[in-house]
C-alpha positions in Angstrom: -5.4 6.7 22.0 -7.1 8.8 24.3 -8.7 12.4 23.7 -5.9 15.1 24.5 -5.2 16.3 20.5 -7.5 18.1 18.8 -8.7 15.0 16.8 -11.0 16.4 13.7 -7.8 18.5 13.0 -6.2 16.9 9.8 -2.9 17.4 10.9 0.7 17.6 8.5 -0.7 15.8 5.3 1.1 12.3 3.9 1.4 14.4 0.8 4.0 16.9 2.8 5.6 13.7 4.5 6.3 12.4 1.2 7.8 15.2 0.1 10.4 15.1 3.4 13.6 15.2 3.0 14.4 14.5 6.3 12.7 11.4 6.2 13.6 10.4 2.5 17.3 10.3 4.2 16.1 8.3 7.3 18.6 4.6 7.1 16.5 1.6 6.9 17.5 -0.8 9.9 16.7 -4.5 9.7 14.6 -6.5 12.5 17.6 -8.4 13.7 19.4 -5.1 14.4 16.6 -3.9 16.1 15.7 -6.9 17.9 18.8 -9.1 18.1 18.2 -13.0 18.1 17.4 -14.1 21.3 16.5 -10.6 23.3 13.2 -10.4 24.6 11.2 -7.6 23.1 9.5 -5.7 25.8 6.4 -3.1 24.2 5.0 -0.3 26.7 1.8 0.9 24.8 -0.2 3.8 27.2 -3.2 2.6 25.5 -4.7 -0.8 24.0 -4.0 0.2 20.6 -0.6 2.0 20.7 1.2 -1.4 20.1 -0.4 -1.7 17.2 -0.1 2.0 15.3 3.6 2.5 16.4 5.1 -0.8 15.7 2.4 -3.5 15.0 4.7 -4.4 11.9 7.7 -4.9 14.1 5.3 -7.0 15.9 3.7 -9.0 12.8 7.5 -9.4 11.8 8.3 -11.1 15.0 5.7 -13.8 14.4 7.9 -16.4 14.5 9.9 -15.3 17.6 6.2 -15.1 19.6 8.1 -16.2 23.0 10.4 -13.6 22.5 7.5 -10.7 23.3 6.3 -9.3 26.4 3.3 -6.8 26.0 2.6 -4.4 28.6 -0.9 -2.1 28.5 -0.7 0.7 30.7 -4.0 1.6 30.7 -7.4 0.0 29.5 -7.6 3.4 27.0 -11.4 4.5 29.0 -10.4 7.8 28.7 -10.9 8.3 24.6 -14.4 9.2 24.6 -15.4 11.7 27.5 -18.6 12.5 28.6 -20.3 9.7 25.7 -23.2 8.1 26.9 -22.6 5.7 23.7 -19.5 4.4 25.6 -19.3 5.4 29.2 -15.8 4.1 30.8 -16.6 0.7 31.9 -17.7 -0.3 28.9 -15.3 1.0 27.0 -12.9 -0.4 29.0 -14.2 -3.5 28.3 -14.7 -3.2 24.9 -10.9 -1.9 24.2 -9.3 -4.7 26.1 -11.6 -7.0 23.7 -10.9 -4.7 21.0 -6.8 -4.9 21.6 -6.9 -8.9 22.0 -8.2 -9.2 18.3 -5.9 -6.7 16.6 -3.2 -9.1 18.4 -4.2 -11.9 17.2 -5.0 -10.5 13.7 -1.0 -9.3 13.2 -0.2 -13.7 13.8 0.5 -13.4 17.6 -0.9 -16.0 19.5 -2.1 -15.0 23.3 -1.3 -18.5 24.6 2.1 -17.9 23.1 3.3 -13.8 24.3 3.8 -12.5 27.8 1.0 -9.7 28.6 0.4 -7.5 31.3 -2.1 -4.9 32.2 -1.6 -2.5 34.7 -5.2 -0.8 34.6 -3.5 2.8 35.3 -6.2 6.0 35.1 -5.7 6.5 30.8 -4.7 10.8 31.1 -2.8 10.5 34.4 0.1 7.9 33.7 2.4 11.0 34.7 0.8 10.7 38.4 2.2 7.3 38.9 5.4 7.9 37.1 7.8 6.3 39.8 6.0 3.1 40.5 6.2 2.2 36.5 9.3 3.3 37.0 10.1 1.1 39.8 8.2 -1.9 38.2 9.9 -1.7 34.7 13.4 -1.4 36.4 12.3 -4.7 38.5 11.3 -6.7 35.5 13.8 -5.4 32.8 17.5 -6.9 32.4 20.0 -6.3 30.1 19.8 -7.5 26.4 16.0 -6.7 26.7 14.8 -4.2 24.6 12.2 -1.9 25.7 9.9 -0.2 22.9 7.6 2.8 23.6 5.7 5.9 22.8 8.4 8.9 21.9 9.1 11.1 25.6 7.9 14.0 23.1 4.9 12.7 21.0 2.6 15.7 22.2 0.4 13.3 24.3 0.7 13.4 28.2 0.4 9.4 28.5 2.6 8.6 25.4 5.7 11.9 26.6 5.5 10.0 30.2 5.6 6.4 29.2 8.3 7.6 26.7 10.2 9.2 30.0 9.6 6.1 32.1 11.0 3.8 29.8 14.4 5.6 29.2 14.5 5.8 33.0 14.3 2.1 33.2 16.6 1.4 30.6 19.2 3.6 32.3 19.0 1.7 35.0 18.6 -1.3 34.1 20.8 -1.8 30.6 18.3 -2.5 28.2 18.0 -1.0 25.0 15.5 1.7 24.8 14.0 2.1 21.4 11.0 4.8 20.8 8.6 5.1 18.1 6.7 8.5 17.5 2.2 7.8 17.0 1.1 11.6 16.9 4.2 13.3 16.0 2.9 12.6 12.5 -0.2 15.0 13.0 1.6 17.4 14.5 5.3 17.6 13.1 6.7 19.6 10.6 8.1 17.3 7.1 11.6 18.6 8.0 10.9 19.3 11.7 13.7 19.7 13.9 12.5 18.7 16.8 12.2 15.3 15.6 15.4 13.5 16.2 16.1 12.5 12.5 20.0 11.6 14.1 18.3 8.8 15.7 15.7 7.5 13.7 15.8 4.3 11.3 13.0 2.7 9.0 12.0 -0.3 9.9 10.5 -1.3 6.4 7.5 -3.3 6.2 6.6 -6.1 3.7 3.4 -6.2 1.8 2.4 -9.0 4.5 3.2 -7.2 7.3 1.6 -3.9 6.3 -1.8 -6.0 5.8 -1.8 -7.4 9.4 -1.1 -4.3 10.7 -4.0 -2.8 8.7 -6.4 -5.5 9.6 -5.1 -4.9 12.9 -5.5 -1.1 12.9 -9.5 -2.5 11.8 -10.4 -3.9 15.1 -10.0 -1.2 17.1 -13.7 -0.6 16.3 -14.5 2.3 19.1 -11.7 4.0 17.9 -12.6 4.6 14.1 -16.2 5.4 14.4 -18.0 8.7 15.1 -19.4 9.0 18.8 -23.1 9.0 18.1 -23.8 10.5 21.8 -21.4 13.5 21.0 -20.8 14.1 17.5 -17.4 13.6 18.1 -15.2 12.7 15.3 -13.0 9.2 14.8 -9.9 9.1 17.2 -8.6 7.6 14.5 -9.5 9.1 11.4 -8.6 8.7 7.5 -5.8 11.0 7.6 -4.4 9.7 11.1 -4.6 6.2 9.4 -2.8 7.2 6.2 0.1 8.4 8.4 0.3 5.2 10.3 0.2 3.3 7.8 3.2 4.0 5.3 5.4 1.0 4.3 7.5 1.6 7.3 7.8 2.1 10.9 10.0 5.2 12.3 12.2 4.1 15.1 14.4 6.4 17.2 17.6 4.0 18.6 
């Protein structure tokens, strides 16, 4: 993630979630429904952990459909910690792309085995280069693909315009769009209608599943500590973790 909520915040409870009725009536949807055999699974993550927090079960249950995946990082995430001297931008960007190739690996992917690109765009100003992902998405993408990113309206600028980007490549290409909320949870309502309970589905999660994506979650190292230069708190913090982490994944179809 990168620094544009006000993190320290504790954000709608897991308590309050729940307690949702909404989402106690949310349909559970299986993988293959999702994900039909033989479609290539296409993930836009705006930052080198996104992949993992919105749908690194999905991604632990595809395991054994590994050519099947293509990951694409649209930025190297350098913009989660500004002004640290602890982790100034190059190193960080360093550090995350490291960071992002373990968690990978630790939900039973194999690098060898997946499709992954990095487009190195400015993490905070994916908006600015809006038509060219556009463009390149609409190049690459084909019908029967299905394309999975951030929500267009999780309340963070790079997740809202990947979201956009990739329902404007799936228009135009035919592939299926599928979107999974990340900081909706901190900032949502149980029962919020602005969340589009019409179109969402649980993807449910088995106990192995939930554990890689855990362990996952657990290499993101410079994401779940304080900043010792600033004071600033976790990106990632206990209560943004207990959110993520529920036995399921929300999808929007």
């Amino acid at each position: 993630m990168s620094q544009a909520l006000p993190f320290g915040v504790q954000g709608t409870p897991l308590r309050d979630w729940q307690n949702s009725a909404a989402l106690r009536s949310v349909q559970p949807i299986t993988l293959e429904a999702l994900v039909p055999p033989g479609s290539r699974l296409v993930v836009l993550a705006p930052h080198p952990d996104d992949e993992v927090l919105a749908c690194g079960g999905l991604l632990a249950a595809m395991a054994e459909r590994q050519e099947d995946i293509q990951l694409i990082s649209v930025t190297d995430g350098e913009g989660s910690h500004p002004g640290s001297s602890q982790w100034p931008q190059p190193q960080l960007r360093a550090q995350r792309r490291q960071e992002s190739e373990h968690a990978i690996a630790s939900l039973g992917l194999e690098l060898s085995r997946i499709s992954w690109h990095r487009l190195e765009l400015v993490d905070g100003h994916v908006a600015d280069r809006a038509e060219s992902l556009i463009a390149l998405l609409s190049e690459d993408m084909r019908p029967g693909d299905v394309l999975l990113s951030t929500w267009r309206h999780d309340g963070h600028c790079d997740h809202e315009a990947v979201g956009h980007c990739a329902a404007q490549a799936a228009a135009n290409t035919g592939a299926t769009l599928l979107e999974l909320p990340v900081w909706a949870w901190h900032w949502a309502q149980p029962n919020d209608p602005r969340i589009p309970w019409d179109r969402a589905r649980k993807l449910m999660l088995t106990d192995a599943q939930l554990m890689r994506k855990r362990k996952a979650i657990t290499a993101h190292a410079s994401q779940l500590q304080i900043d010792t230069s600033t004071g600033a708190a976790p990106v990632l913090d206990a209560n943004t973790l207990e959110r993520l982490l529920q036995p399921f994944e929300l999808v929007f179809l």
